[in-house]
DONUTOR-364436 format. One record per residue (C-alpha): residue number from 1; x, y negated, z; residue in three letters. Coordinates in pm, whole numbers. Layout:
N
(lovo NUM (X Y Z) ALA) ...
This chain:
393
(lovo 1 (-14329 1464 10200) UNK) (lovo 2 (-14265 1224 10488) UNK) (lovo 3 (-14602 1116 10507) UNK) (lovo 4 (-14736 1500 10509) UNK) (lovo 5 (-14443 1564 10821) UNK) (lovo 6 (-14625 1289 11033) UNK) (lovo 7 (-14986 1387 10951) UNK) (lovo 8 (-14886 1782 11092) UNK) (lovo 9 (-14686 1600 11393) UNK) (lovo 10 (-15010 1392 11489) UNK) (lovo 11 (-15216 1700 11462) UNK) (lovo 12 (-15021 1905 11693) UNK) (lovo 13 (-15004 1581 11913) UNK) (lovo 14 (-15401 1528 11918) UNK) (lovo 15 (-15434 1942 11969) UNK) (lovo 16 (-15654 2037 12278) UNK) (lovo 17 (-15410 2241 12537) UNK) (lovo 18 (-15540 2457 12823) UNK) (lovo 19 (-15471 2701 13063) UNK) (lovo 20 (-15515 3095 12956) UNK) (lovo 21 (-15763 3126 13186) UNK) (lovo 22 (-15982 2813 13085) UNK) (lovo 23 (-15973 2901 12732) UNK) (lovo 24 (-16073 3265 12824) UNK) (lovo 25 (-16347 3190 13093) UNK) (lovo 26 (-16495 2861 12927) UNK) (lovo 27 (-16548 3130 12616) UNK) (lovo 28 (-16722 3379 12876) UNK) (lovo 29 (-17091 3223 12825) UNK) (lovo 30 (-17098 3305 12457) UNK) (lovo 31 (-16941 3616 12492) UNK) (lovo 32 (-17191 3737 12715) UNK) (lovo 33 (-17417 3693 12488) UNK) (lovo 34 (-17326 4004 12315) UNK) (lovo 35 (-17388 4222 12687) UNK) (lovo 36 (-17656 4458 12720) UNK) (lovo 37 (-17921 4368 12975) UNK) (lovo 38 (-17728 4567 13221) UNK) (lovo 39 (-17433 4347 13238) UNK) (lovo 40 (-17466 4128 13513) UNK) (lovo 41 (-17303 3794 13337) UNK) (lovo 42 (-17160 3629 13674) UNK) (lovo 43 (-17003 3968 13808) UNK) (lovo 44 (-16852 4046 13478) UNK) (lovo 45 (-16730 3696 13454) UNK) (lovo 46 (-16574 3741 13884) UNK) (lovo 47 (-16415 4055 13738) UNK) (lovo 48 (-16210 3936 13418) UNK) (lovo 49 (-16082 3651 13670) UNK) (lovo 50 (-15998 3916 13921) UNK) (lovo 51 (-15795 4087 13683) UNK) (lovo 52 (-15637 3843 13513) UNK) (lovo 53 (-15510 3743 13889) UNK) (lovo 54 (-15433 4063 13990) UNK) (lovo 55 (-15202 4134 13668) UNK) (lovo 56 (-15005 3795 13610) UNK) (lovo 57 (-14878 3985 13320) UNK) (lovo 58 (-15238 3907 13109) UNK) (lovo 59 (-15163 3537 13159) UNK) (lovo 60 (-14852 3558 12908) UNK) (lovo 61 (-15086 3703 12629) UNK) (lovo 62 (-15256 3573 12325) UNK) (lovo 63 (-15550 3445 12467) UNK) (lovo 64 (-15752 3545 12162) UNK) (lovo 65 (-15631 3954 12207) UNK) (lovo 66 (-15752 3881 12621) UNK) (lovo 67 (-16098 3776 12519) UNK) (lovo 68 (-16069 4040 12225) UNK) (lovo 69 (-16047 4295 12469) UNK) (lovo 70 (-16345 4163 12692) UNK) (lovo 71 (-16523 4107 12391) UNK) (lovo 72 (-16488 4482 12348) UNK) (lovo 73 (-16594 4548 12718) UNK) (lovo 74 (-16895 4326 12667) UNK) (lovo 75 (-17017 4501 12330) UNK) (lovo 76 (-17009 4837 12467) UNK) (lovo 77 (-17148 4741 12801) UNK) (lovo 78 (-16848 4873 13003) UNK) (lovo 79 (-16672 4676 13291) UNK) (lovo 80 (-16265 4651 13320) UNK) (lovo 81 (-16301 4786 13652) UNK) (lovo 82 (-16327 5155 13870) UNK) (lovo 83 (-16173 5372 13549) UNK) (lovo 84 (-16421 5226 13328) UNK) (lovo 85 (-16187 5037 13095) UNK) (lovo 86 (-15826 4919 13112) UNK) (lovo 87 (-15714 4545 12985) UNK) (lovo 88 (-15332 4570 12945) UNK) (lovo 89 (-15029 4369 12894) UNK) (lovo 90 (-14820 4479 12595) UNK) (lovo 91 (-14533 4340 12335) UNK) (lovo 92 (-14645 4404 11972) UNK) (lovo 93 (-14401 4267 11743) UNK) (lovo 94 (-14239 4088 12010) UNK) (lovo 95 (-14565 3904 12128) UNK) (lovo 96 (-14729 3957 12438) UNK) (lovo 97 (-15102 4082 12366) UNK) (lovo 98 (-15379 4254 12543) UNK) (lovo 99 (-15496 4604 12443) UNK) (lovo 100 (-15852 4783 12513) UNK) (lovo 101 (-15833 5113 12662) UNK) (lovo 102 (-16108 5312 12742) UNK) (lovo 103 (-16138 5513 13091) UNK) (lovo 104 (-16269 5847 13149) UNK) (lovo 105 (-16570 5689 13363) UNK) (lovo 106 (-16628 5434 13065) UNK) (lovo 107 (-16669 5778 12843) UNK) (lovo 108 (-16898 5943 13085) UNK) (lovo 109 (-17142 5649 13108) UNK) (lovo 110 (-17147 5613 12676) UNK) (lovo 111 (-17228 6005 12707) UNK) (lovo 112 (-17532 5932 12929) UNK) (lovo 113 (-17635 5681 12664) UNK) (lovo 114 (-17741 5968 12396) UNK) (lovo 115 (-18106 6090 12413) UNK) (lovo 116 (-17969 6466 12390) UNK) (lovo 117 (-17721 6455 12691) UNK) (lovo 118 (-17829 6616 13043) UNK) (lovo 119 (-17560 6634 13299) UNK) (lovo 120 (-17154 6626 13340) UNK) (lovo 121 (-16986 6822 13539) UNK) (lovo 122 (-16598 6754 13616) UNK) (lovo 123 (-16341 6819 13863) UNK) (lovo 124 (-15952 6905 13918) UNK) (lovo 125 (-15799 7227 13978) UNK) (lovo 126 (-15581 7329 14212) UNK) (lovo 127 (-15372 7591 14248) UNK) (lovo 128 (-15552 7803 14561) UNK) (lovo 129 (-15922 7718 14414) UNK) (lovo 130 (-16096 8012 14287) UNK) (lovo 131 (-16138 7908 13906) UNK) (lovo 132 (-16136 8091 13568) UNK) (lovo 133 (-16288 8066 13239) UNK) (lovo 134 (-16333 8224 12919) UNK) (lovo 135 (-16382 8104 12531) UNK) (lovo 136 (-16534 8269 12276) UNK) (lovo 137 (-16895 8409 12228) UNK) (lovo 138 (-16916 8491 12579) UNK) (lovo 139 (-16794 8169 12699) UNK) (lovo 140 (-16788 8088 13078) UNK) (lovo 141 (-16643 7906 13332) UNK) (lovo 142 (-16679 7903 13692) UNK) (lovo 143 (-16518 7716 13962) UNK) (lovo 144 (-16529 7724 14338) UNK) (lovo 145 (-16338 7495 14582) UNK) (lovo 146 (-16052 7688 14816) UNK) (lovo 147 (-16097 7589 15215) UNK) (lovo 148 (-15844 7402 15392) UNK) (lovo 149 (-15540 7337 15163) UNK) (lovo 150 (-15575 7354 14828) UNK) (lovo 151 (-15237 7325 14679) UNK) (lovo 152 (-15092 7141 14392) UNK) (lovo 153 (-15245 6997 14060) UNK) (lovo 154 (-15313 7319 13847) UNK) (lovo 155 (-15583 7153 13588) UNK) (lovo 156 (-15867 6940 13495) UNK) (lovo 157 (-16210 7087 13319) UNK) (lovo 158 (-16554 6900 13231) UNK) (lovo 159 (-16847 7062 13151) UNK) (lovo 160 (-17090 6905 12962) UNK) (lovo 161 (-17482 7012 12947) UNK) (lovo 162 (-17692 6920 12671) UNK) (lovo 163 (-18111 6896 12727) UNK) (lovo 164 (-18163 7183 12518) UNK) (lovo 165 (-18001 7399 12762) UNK) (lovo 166 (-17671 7434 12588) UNK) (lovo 167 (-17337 7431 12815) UNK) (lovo 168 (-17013 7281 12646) UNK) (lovo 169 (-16662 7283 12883) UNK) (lovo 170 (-16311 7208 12822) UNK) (lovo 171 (-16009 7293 13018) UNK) (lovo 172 (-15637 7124 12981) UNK) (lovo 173 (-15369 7213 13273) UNK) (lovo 174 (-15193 6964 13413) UNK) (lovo 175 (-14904 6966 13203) UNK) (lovo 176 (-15128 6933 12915) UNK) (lovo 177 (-15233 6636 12993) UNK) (lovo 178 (-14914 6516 13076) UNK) (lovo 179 (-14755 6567 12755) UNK) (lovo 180 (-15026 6454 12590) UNK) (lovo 181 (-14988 6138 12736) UNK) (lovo 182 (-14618 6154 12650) UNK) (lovo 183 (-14695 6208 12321) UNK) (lovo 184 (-14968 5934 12257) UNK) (lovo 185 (-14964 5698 12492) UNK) (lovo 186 (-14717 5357 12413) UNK) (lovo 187 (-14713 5316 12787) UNK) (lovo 188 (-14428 5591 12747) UNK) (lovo 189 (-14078 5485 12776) UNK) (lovo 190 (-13894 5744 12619) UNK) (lovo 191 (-13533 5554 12675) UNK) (lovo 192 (-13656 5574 13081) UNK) (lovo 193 (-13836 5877 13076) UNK) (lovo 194 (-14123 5706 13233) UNK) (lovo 195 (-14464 5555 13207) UNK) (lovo 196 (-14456 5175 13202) UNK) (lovo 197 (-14552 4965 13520) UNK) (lovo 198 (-14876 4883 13449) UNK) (lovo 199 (-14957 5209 13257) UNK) (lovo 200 (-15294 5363 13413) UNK) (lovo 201 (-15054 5698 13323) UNK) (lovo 202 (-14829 5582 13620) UNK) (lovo 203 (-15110 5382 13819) UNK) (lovo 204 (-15401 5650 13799) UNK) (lovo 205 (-15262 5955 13660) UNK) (lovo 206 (-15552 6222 13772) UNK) (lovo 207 (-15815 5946 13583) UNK) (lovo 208 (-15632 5982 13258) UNK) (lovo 209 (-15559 6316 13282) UNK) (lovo 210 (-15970 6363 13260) UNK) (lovo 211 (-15983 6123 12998) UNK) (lovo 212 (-15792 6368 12821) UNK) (lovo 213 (-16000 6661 12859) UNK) (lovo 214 (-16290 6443 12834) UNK) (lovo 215 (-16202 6271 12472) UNK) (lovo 216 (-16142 6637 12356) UNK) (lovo 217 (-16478 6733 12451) UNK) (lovo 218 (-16667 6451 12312) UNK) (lovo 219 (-16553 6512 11944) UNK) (lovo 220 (-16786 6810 11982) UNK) (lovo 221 (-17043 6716 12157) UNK) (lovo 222 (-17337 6452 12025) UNK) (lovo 223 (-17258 6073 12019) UNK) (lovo 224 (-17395 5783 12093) UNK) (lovo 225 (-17394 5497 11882) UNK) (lovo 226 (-17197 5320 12198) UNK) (lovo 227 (-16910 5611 12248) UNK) (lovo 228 (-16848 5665 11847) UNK) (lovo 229 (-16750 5258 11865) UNK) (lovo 230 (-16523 5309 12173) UNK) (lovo 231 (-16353 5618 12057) UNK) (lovo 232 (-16248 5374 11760) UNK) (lovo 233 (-16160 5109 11940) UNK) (lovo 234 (-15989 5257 12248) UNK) (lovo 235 (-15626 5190 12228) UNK) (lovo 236 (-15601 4941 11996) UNK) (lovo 237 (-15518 4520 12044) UNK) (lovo 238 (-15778 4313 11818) UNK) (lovo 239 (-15785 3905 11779) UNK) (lovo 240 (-16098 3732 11796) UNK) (lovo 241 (-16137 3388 11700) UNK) (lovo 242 (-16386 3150 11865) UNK) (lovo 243 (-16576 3125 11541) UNK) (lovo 244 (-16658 3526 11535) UNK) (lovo 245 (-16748 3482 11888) UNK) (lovo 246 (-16991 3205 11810) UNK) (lovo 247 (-17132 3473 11516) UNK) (lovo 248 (-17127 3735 11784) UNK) (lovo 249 (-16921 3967 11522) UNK) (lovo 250 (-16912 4336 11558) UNK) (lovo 251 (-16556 4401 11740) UNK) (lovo 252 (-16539 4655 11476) UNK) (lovo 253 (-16499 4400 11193) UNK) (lovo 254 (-16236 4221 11422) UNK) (lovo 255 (-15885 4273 11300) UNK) (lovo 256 (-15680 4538 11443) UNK) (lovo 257 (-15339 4387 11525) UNK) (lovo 258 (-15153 4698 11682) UNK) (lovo 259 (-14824 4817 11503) UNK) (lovo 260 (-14800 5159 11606) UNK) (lovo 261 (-14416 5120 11498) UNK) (lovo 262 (-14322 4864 11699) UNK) (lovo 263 (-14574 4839 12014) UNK) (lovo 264 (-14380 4848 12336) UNK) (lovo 265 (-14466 4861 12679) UNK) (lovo 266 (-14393 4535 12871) UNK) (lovo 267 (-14076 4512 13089) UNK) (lovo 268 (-14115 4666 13433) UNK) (lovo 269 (-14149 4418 13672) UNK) (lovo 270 (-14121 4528 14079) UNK) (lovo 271 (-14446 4467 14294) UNK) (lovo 272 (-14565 4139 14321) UNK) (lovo 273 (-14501 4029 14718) UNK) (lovo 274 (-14780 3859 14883) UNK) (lovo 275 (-14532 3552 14946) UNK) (lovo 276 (-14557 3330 14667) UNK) (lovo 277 (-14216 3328 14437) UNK) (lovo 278 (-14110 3130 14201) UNK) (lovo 279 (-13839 3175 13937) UNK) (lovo 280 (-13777 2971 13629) UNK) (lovo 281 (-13705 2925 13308) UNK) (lovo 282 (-13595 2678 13031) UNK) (lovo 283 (-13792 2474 12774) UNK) (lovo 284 (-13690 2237 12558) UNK) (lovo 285 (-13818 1830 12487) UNK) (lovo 286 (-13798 1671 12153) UNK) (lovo 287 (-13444 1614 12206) UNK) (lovo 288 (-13358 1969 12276) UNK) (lovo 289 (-13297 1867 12658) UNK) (lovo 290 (-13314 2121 12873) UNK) (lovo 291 (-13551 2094 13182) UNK) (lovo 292 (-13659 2351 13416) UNK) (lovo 293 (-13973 2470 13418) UNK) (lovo 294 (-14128 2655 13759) UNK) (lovo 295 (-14390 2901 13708) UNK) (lovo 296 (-14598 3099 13999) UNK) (lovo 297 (-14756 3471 14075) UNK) (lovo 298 (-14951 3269 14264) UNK) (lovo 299 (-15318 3192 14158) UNK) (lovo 300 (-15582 2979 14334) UNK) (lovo 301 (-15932 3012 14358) UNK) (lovo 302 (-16170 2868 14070) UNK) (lovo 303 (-16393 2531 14096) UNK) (lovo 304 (-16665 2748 14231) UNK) (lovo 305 (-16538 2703 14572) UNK) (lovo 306 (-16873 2682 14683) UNK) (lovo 307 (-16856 3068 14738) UNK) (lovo 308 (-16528 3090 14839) UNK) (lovo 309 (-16477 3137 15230) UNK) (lovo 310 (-16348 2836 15426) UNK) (lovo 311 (-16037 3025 15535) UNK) (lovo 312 (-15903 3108 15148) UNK) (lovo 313 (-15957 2777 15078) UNK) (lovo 314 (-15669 2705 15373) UNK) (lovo 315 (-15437 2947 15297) UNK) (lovo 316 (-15444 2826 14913) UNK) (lovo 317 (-15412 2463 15063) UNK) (lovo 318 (-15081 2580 15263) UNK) (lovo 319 (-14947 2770 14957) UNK) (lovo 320 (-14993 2503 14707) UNK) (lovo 321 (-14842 2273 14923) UNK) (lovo 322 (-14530 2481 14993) UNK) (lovo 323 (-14501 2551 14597) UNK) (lovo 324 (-14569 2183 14507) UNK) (lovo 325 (-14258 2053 14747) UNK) (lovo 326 (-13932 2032 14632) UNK) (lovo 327 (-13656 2268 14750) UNK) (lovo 328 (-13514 2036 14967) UNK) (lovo 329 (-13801 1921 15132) UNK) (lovo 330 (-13956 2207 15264) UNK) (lovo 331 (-13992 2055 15599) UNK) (lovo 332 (-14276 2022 15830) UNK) (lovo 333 (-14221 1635 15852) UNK) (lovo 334 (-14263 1654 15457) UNK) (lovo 335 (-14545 1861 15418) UNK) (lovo 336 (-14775 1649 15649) UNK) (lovo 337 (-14663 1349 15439) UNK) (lovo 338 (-14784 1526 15172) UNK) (lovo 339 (-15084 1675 15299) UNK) (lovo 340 (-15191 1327 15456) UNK) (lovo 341 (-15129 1162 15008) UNK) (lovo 342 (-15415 1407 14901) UNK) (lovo 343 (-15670 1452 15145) UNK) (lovo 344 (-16013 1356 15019) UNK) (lovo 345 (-16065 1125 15195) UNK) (lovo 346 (-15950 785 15352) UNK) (lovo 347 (-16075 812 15717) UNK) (lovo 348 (-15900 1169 15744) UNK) (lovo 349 (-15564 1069 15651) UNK) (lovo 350 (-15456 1128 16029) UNK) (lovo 351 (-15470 1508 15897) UNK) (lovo 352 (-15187 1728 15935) UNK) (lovo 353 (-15244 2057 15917) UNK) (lovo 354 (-15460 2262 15680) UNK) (lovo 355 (-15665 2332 15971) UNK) (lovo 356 (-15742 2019 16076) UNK) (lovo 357 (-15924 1940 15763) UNK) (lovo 358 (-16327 1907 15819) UNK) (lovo 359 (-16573 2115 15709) UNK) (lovo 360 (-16794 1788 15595) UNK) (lovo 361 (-16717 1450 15531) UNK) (lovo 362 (-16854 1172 15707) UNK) (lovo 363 (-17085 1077 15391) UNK) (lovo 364 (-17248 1477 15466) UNK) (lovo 365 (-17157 1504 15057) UNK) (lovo 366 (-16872 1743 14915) UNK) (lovo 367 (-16607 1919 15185) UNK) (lovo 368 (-16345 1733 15252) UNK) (lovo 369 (-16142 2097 15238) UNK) (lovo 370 (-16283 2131 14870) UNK) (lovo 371 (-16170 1809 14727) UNK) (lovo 372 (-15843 1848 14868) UNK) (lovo 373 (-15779 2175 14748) UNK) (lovo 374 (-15931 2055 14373) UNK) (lovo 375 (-15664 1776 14430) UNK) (lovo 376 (-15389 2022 14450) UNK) (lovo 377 (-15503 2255 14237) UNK) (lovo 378 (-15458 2045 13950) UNK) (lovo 379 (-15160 1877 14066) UNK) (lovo 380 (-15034 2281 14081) UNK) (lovo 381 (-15166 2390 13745) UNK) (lovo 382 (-14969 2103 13588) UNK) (lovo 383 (-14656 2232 13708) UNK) (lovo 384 (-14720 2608 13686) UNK) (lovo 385 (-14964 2740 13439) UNK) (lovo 386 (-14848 2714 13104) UNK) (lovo 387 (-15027 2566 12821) UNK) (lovo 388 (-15182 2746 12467) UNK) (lovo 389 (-15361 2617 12171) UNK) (lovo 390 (-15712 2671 12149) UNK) (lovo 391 (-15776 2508 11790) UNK) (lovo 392 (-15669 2750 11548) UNK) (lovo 393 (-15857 3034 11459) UNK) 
């Protein structure tokens, strides 16, 4: 037994450990691989970094559900931007994953995809807008925008037109939609009586509220091979394993993980502020010893820096600098000390200031503003991004 105790502690010792977003973005290339030709590989790959920036929130999730859900993007050619698909943050049984949602724009593009389909036609109704509509066998609908103001919300339609001439509408009011969303959604926090904080419900309400109208209408209308895989997929948190990305497996034959039960929506958090903060929290050595552990909203540029505008590349310089210092040292004396430890290179240790670094060494090689801010970088992601395990499967 002893001997089998010290072979699982030297496995977890020799285990490979990286940051979320290394494990998700060094996966991108073979992910891609499963894009349609009208995924543009480097812009998809700018916008799952974006996000992941934008909602710190991703970065405490299984990794595997985060690459699950661009996995998902990927294999139904959709991008997690503009309403076209959602990535968020959520707490299934007491985990933090990542769950795929489909957006109303993602569902108009998969119509487009059939051979049959001709035209949409959407908008929202307000309540001074000339609009009414009839079902039946003498169905109609007609719609004409009021001048000047146009009042509150009154409803959303979409009307769908098929090449063989046929018309095909729906209409929800507003407080359809609404309480649809109340009733479906897990982004509803019935305790609160509100949609959760990052809950496109509460974020981009009038985008949902035509997803809703526009969900209805596809389970009438023909379907592409693309929108009957998303309308089975939207909503749900799925784990892929870097084997069955390697296989390029169907994201339908992926497991899905969500516990309708006991899914919640993530604690609200208030607005991130564009000063970095910091708070902490406690983790625990071998001994049980309690150390503190600082983590950051904050998130600097990747090693393309290349492409990444001299005057980012400063302000990330200053930030890391400030977050990298201790409390008590936060000092101008102390952070040209420390500025002058890590510049790239020897003849520019006279620097100072993030602006005095130069553009171009002396050797005409690599920036001497790039190396430094690699230098910190890693020095920062040490101390600040946490760590997962990308062995298992």
């Amino acid at each position: 037994m002893t001997n089998q105790i010290e072979k699982v502690k030297n496995a977890v010792t020799k285990t490979k450990l990286m940051p979320l977003k290394d494990v998700v973005m060094n996966s991108m290339p073979k992910m891609l691989k499963v894009a349609p030709k009208h995924i543009d590989a480097v812009r998809f790959g700018s916008l799952c970094e974006s996000l992941m920036k934008r909602n710190p929130d991703l970065m405490k999730c299984d990794p595997f559900t985060v690459m699950a859900s661009f996995y998902t993007c990927l294999s139904l050619g959709l991008e997690p931007i503009d309403g076209q698909a959602y990535i968020l943050p959520f707490k299934n049984k007491g985990i933090m994953e990542a769950q795929f949602m489909v957006g109303y724009k993602g569902l108009v593009q998969l119509y487009y995809r059939h051979q049959d389909s001709s035209t949409l036609d959407w908008n929202t109704v307000r309540e001074n807008d000339k609009f009414e509509y009839e079902k039946g066998t003498n169905s109609f609908l007609r719609f004409r925008k009021a001048e000047g103001d146009r009042g509150n919300v009154k409803g959303y339609y979409i009307v769908a037109k098929l090449k063989d001439g046929n018309c095909i509408f729906d209409y929800m009011t507003h407080k359809e939609c609404i309480e649809h969303g109340k009733k479906y959604s897990k982004t509803w926090d019935r305790e609160k009586g509100e949609f959760g904080y990052y809950s496109p419900w509460r974020t981009s309400e009038e985008q949902m509220c035509l997803k809703t109208v526009c969900r209805n209408l596809m389970k009438i209308l023909p379907k592409s091979v693309e929108m009957q895989r998303a309308l089975e997929v939207d909503e749900t948190i799925r784990k892929i394993t870097p084997k069955q990305i390697e296989e390029k497996a169907d994201i339908l034959d992926v497991e899905d993980r969500t516990d309708w039960e006991t899914l919640e929506a993530p604690k609200e958090e208030e607005p991130i502020e564009v000063k970095p903060t910091k708070v902490k929290k406690e983790a625990k050595k071998e001994k049980d010893e309690k150390v503190e552990v600082q983590t950051s909203s904050f998130s600097p540029s990747s090693s393309a820096l290349k492409n990444t505008p001299e005057k980012t590349l400063r302000e990330e310089v200053t930030i890391m600098i400030s977050e990298l210092l201790p409390d008590d040292k936060k000092d101008s004396k102390s952070a040209e000390e420390f500025l002058r430890s890590v510049t790239a290179f020897n003849d520019y240790r006279g620097v100072s200031l993030p602006s005095g670094l130069s553009a171009v060494s002396k050797e005409g090689k690599r920036t001497q503003l790039e190396v430094t801010h690699s230098k910190l970088k890693k020095a920062w992601e040490e101390k600040f991004v946490p760590e997962v395990n990308v062995d298992g499967e």
